[in-house]
DOMIKE-634646 format. One record per residue: x, y, z of N, C-alpha, C, O in turn; residue in three letters; residue number from 1. Coordinates in steps of 0.001 Angstrom, whole numbers, always signed. Layout:
// residues N
@npx X	npy Y	npz Z	capx X	capy Y	capz Z	cpx X	cpy Y	cpz Z	opx X	opy Y	opz Z	resn ala	resi NUM .
...
END
This chain:
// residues 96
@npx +23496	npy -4764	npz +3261	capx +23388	capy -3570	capz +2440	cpx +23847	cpy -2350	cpz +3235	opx +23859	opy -2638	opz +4432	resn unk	resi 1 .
@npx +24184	npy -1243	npz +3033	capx +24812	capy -219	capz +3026	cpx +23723	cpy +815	cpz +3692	opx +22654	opy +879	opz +3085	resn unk	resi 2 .
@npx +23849	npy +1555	npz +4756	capx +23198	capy +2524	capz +5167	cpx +23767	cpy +3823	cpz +5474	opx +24398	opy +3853	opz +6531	resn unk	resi 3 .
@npx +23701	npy +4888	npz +4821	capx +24752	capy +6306	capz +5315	cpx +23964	cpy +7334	cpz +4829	opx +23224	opy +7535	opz +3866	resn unk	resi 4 .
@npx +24514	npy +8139	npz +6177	capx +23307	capy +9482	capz +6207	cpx +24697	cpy +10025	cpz +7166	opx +25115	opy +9621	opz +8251	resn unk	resi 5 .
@npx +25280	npy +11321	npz +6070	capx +26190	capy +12642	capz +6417	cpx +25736	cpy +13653	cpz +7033	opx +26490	opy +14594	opz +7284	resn unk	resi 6 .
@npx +24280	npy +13671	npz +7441	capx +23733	capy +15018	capz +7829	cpx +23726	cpy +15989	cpz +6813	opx +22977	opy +16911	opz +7136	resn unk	resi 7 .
@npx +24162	npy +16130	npz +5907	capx +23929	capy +17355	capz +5005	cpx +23074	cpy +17148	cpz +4071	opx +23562	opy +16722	opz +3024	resn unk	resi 8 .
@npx +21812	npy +17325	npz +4097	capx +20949	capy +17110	capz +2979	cpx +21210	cpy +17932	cpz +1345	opx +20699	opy +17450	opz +334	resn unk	resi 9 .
@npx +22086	npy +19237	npz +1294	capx +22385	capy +19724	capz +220	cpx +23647	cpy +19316	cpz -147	opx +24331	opy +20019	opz -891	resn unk	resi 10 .
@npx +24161	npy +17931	npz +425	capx +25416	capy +17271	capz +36	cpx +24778	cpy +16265	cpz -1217	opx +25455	opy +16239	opz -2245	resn unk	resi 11 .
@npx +23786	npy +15614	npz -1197	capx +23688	capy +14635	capz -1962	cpx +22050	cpy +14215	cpz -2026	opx +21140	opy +14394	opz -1216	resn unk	resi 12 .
@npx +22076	npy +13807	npz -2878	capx +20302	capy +12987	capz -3024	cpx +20032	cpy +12414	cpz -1892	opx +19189	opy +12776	opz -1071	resn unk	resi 13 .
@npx +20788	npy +11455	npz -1831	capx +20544	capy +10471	capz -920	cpx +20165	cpy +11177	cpz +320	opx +18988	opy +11284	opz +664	resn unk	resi 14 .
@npx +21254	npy +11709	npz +1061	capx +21340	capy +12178	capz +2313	cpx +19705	cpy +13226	cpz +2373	opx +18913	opy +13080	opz +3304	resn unk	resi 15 .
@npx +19405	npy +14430	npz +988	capx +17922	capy +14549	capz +1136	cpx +16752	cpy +14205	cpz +1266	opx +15794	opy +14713	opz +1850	resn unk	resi 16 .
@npx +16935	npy +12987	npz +478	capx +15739	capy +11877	capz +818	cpx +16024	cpy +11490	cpz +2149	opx +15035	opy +11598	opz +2874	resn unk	resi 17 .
@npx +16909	npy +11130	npz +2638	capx +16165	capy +10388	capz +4025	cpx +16082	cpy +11641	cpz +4946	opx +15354	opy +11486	opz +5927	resn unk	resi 18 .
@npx +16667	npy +12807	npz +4824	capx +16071	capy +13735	capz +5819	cpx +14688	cpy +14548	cpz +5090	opx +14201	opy +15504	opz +5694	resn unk	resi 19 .
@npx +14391	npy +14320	npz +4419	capx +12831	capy +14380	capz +4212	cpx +11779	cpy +13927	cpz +4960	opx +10834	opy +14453	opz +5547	resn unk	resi 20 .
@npx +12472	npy +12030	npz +4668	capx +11739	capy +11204	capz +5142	cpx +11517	cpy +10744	cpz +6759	opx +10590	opy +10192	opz +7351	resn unk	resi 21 .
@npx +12917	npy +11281	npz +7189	capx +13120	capy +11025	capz +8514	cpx +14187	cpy +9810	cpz +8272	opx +14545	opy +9200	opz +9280	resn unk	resi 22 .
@npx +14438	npy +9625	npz +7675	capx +15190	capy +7808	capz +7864	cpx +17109	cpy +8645	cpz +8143	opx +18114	opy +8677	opz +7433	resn unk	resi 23 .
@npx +16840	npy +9071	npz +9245	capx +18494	capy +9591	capz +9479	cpx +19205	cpy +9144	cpz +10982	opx +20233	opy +9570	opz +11509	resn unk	resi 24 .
@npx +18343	npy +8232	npz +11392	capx +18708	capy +7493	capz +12618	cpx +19364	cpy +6104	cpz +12878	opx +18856	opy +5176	opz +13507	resn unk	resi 25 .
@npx +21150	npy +6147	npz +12003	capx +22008	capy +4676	capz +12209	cpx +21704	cpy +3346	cpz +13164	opx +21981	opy +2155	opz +13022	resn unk	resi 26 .
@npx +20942	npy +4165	npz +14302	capx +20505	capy +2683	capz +14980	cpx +18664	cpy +2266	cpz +14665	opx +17882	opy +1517	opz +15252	resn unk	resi 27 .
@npx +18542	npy +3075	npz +13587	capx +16825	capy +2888	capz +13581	cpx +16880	cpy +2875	cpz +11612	opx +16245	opy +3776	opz +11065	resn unk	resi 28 .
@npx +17476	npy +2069	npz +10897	capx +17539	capy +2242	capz +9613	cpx +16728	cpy +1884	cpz +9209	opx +16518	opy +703	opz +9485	resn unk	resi 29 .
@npx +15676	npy +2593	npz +8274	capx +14759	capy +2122	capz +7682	cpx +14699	cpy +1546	cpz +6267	opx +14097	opy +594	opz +5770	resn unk	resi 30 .
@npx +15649	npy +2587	npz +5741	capx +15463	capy +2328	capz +3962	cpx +17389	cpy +2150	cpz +3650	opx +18141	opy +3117	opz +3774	resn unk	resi 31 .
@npx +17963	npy +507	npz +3180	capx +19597	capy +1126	capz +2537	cpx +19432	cpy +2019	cpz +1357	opx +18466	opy +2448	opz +727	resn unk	resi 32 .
@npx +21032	npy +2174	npz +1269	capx +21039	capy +3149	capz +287	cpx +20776	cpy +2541	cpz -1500	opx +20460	opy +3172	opz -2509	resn unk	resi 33 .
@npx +20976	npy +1560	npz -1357	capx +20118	capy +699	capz -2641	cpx +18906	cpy +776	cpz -3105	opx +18459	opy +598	opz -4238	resn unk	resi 34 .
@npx +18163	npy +1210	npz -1597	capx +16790	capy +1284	capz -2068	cpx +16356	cpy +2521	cpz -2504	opx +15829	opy +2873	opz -3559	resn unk	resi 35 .
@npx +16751	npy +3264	npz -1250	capx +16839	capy +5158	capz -1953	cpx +17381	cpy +5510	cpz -3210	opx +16902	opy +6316	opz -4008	resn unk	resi 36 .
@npx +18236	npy +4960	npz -3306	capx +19354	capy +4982	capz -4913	cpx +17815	cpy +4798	cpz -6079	opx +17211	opy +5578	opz -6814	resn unk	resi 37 .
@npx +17646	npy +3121	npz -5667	capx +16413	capy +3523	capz -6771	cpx +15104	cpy +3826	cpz -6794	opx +14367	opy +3760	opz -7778	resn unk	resi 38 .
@npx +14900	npy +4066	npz -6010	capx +13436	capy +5267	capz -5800	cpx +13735	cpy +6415	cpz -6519	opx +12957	opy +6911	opz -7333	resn unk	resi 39 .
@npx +15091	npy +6961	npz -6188	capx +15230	capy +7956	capz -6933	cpx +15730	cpy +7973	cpz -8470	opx +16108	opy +9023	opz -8991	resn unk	resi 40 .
@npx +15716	npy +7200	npz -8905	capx +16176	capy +6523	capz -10067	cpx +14903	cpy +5873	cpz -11250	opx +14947	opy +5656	opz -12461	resn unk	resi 41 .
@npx +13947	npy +5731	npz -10330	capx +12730	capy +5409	capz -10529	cpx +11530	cpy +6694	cpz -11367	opx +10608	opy +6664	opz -12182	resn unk	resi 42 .
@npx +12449	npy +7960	npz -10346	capx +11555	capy +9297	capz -11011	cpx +12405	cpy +10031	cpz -11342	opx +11754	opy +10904	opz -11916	resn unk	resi 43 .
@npx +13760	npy +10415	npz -11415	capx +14598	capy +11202	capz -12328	cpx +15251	cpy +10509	cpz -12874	opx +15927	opy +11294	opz -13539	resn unk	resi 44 .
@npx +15661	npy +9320	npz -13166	capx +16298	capy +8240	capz -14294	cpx +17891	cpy +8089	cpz -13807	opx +18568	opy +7101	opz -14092	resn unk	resi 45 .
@npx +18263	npy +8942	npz -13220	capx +19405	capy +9215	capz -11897	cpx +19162	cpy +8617	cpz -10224	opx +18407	opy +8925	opz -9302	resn unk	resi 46 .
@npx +20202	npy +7651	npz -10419	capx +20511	capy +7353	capz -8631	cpx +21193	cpy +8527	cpz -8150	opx +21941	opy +8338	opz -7191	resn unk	resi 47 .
@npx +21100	npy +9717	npz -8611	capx +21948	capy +10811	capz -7763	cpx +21237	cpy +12411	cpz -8323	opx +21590	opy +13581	opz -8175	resn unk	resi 48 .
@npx +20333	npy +11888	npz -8867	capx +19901	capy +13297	capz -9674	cpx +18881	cpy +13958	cpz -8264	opx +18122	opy +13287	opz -7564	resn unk	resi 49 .
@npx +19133	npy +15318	npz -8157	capx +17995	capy +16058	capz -7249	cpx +17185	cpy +17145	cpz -7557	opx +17123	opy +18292	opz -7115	resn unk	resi 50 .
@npx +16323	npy +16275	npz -8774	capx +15122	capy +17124	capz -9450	cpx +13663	cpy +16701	cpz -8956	opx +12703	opy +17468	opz -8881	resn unk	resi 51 .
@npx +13669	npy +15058	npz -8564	capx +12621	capy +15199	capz -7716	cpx +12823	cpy +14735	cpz -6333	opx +12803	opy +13529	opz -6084	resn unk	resi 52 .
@npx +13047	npy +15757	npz -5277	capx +13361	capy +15069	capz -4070	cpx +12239	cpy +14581	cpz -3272	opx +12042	opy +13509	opz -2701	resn unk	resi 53 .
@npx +11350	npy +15981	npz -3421	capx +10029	capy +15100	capz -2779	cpx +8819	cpy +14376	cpz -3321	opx +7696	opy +14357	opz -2818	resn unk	resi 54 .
@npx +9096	npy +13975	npz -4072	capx +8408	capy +13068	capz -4962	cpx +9229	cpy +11616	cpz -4154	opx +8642	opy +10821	opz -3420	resn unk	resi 55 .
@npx +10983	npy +11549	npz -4599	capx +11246	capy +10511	capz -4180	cpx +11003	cpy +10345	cpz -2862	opx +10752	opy +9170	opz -2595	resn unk	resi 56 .
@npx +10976	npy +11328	npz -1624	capx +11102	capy +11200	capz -42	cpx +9659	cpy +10647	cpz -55	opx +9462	opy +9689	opz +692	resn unk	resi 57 .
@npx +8653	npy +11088	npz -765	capx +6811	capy +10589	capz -657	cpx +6585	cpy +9350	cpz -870	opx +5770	opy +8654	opz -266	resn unk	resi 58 .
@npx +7577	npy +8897	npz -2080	capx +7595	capy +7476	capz -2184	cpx +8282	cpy +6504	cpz -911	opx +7864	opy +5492	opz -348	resn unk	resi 59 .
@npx +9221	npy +7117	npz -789	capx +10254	capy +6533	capz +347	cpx +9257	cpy +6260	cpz +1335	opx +9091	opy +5144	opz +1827	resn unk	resi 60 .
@npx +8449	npy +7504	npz +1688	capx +7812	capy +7077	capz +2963	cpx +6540	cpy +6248	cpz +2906	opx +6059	opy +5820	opz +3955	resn unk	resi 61 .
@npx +6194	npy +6098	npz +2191	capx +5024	capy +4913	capz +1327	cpx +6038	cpy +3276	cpz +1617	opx +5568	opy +2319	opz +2233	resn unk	resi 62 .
@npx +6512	npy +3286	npz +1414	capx +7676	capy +2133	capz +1327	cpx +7779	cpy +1865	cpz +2589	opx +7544	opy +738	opz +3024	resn unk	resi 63 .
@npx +8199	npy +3018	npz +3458	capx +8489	capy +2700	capz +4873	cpx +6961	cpy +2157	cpz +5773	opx +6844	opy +1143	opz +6460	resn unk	resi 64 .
@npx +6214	npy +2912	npz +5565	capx +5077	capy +2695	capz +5923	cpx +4556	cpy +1396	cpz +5612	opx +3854	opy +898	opz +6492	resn unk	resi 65 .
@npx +4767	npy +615	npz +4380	capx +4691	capy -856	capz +3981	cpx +5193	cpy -1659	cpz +5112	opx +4535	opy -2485	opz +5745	resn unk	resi 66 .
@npx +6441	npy -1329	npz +5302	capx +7431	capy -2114	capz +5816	cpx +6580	cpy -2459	cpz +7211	opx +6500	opy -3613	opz +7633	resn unk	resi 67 .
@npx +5893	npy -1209	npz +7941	capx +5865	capy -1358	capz +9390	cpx +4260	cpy -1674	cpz +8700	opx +4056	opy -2050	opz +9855	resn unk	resi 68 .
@npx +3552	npy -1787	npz +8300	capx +2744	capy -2566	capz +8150	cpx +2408	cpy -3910	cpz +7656	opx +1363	opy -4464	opz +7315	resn unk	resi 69 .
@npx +3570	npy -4227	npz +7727	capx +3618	capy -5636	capz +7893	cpx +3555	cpy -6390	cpz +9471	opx +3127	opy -7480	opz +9851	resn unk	resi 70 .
@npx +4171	npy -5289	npz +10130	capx +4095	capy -5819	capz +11665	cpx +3435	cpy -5682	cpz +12485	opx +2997	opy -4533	opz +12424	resn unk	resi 71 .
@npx +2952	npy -6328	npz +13510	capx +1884	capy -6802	capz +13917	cpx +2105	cpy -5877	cpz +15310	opx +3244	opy -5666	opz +15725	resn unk	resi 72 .
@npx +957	npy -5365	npz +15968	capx +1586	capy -4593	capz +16971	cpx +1526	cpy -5730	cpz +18051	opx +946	opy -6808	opz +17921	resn unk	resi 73 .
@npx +2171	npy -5330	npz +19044	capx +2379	capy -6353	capz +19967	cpx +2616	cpy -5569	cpz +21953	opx +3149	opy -4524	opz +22323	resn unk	resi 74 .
@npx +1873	npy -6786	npz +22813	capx +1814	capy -6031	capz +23833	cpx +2217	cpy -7461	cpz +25024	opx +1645	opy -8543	opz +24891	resn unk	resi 75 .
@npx +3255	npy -7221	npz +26125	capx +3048	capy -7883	capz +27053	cpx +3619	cpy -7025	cpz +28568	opx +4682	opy -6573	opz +28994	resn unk	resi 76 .
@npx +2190	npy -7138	npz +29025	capx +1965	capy -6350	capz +30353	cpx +1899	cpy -5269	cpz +29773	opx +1274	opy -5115	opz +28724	resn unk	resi 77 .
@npx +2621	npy -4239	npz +30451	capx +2110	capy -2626	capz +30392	cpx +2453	cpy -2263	cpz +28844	opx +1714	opy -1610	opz +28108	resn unk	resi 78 .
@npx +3957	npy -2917	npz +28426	capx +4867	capy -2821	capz +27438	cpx +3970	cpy -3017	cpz +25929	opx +3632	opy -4075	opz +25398	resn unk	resi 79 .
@npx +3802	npy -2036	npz +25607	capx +3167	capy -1988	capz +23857	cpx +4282	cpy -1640	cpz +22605	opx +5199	opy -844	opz +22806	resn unk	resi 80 .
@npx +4148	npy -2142	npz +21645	capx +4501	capy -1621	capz +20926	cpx +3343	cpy -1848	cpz +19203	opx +2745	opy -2813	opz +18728	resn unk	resi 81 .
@npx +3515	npy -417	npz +18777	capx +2375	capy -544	capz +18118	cpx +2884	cpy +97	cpz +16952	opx +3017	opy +1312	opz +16801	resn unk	resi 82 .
@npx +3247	npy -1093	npz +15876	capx +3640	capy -1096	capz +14451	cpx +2476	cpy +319	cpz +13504	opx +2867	opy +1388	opz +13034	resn unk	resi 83 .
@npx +1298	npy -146	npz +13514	capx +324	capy +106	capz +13033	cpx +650	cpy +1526	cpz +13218	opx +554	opy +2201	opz +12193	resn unk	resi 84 .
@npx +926	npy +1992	npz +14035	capx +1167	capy +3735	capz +13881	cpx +1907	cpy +4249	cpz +13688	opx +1981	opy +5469	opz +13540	resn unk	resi 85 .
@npx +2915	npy +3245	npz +13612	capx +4372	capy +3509	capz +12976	cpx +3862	cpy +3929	cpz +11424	opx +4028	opy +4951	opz +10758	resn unk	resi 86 .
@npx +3032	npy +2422	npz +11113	capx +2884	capy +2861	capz +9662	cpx +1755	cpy +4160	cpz +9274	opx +2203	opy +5128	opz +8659	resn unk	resi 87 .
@npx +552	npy +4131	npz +9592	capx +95	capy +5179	capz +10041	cpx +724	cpy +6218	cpz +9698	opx +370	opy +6812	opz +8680	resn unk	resi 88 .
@npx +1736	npy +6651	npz +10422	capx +2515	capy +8356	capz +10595	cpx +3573	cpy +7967	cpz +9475	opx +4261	opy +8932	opz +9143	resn unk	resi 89 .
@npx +3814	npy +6989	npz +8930	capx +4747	capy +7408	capz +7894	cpx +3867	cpy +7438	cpz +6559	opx +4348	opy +7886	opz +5518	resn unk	resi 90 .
@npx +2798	npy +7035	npz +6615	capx +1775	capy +7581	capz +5662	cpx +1122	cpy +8641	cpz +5438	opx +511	opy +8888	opz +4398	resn unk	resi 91 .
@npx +1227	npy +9470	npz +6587	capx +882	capy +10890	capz +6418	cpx +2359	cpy +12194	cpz +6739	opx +2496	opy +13411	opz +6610	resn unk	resi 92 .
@npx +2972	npy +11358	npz +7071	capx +4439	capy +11888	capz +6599	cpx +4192	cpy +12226	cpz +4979	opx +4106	opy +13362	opz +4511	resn unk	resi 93 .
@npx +4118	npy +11233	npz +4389	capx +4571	capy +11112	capz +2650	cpx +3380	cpy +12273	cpz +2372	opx +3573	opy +13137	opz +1517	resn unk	resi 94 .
@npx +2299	npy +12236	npz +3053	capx +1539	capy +13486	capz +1968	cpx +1637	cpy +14745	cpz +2821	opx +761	opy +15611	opz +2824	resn unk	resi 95 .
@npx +2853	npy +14802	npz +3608	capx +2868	capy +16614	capz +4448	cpx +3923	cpy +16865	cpz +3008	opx +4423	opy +17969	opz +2794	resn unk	resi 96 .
END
Protein backbone atom coordinates (compact mmCIF):
# COMPACT_ATOMS: atom_id res chain seq x y z
CA UNK A 1 0.00 0.00 0.00
CA UNK A 2 0.95 3.50 -0.67
CA UNK A 3 2.40 5.93 1.92
CA UNK A 4 2.97 9.89 1.04
CA UNK A 5 3.28 12.81 3.13
CA UNK A 6 4.35 16.33 0.94
CA UNK A 7 4.84 18.30 4.03
CA UNK A 8 2.19 20.72 3.25
CA UNK A 9 -0.69 20.12 5.34
CA UNK A 10 -2.88 22.98 3.47
CA UNK A 11 -2.02 20.98 0.23
CA UNK A 12 -4.42 18.18 0.83
CA UNK A 13 -6.50 16.11 3.42
CA UNK A 14 -4.38 13.60 3.53
CA UNK A 15 -1.10 15.31 4.07
CA UNK A 16 -3.37 17.22 7.22
CA UNK A 17 -4.33 14.28 8.78
CA UNK A 18 -1.13 12.78 9.22
CA UNK A 19 0.47 16.03 10.36
CA UNK A 20 -2.12 16.26 12.96
CA UNK A 21 -1.54 12.94 13.84
CA UNK A 22 2.10 12.86 13.62
CA UNK A 23 2.23 9.98 11.02
CA UNK A 24 4.80 12.16 8.71
CA UNK A 25 7.88 10.03 9.24
CA UNK A 26 8.62 7.71 5.62
CA UNK A 27 10.79 5.45 7.65
CA UNK A 28 8.26 5.18 10.67
CA UNK A 29 4.76 4.75 8.62
CA UNK A 30 2.03 4.30 10.57
CA UNK A 31 -1.26 4.70 8.73
CA UNK A 32 -1.24 4.12 4.23
CA UNK A 33 -2.93 6.39 2.43
CA UNK A 34 -5.95 3.91 2.00
CA UNK A 35 -6.51 4.01 5.38
CA UNK A 36 -6.46 7.85 5.91
CA UNK A 37 -8.43 8.11 2.57
CA UNK A 38 -11.12 6.31 4.51
CA UNK A 39 -11.21 7.60 7.86
CA UNK A 40 -11.75 10.54 6.19
CA UNK A 41 -14.37 9.33 4.08
CA UNK A 42 -15.91 7.77 7.00
CA UNK A 43 -16.82 11.47 8.48
CA UNK A 44 -17.11 13.81 5.47
CA UNK A 45 -18.36 11.16 2.83
CA UNK A 46 -15.10 12.49 0.84
CA UNK A 47 -11.62 10.72 0.61
CA UNK A 48 -10.40 14.31 0.03
CA UNK A 49 -12.92 16.54 1.67
CA UNK A 50 -11.30 18.95 4.63
CA UNK A 51 -14.34 19.67 6.75
CA UNK A 52 -13.48 17.37 9.38
CA UNK A 53 -9.79 17.24 9.86
CA UNK A 54 -9.66 16.78 13.40
CA UNK A 55 -12.21 14.60 13.92
CA UNK A 56 -10.49 12.44 11.17
CA UNK A 57 -6.64 12.99 12.74
CA UNK A 58 -8.61 11.81 16.47
CA UNK A 59 -9.74 8.88 14.81
CA UNK A 60 -6.46 8.24 13.01
CA UNK A 61 -4.79 8.37 16.22
CA UNK A 62 -7.21 5.89 17.99
CA UNK A 63 -6.29 3.50 15.13
CA UNK A 64 -2.68 4.08 15.60
CA UNK A 65 -2.80 3.57 19.13
CA UNK A 66 -4.69 0.06 18.37
CA UNK A 67 -2.04 -0.86 16.23
CA UNK A 68 0.81 -0.42 18.96
CA UNK A 69 -1.36 -2.02 21.31
CA UNK A 70 -1.25 -4.93 19.98
CA UNK A 71 2.47 -5.15 20.73
CA UNK A 72 3.90 -6.49 23.40
CA UNK A 73 6.64 -4.42 24.98
CA UNK A 74 9.77 -6.14 24.96
CA UNK A 75 13.23 -6.00 26.80
CA UNK A 76 16.71 -7.75 26.43
CA UNK A 77 19.45 -6.47 28.73
CA UNK A 78 19.46 -2.77 29.13
CA UNK A 79 17.57 -2.50 25.56
CA UNK A 80 13.62 -1.81 26.10
CA UNK A 81 11.27 -1.19 23.95
CA UNK A 82 7.91 -0.34 25.18
CA UNK A 83 4.86 -0.61 22.72
CA UNK A 84 2.42 0.16 25.53
CA UNK A 85 3.42 3.85 25.53
CA UNK A 86 3.62 4.09 22.20
CA UNK A 87 0.01 3.33 22.42
CA UNK A 88 -0.59 5.23 25.48
CA UNK A 89 0.67 8.70 23.84
CA UNK A 90 -1.14 8.14 20.74
CA UNK A 91 -4.22 7.96 22.82
CA UNK A 92 -3.86 11.09 24.36
CA UNK A 93 -2.55 12.57 21.23
CA UNK A 94 -6.23 11.93 19.72
CA UNK A 95 -7.91 13.87 22.66
CA UNK A 96 -5.19 17.09 22.66
Amino acid sequence: MAWTYDGDPSANARDAIRFLCGDTDTNDQLLNDAEVAWVNNQITGSDTATTGLYNAAYRCCLLIASKFSRLADQSVGDLKVSMSQKAKAYREQATE
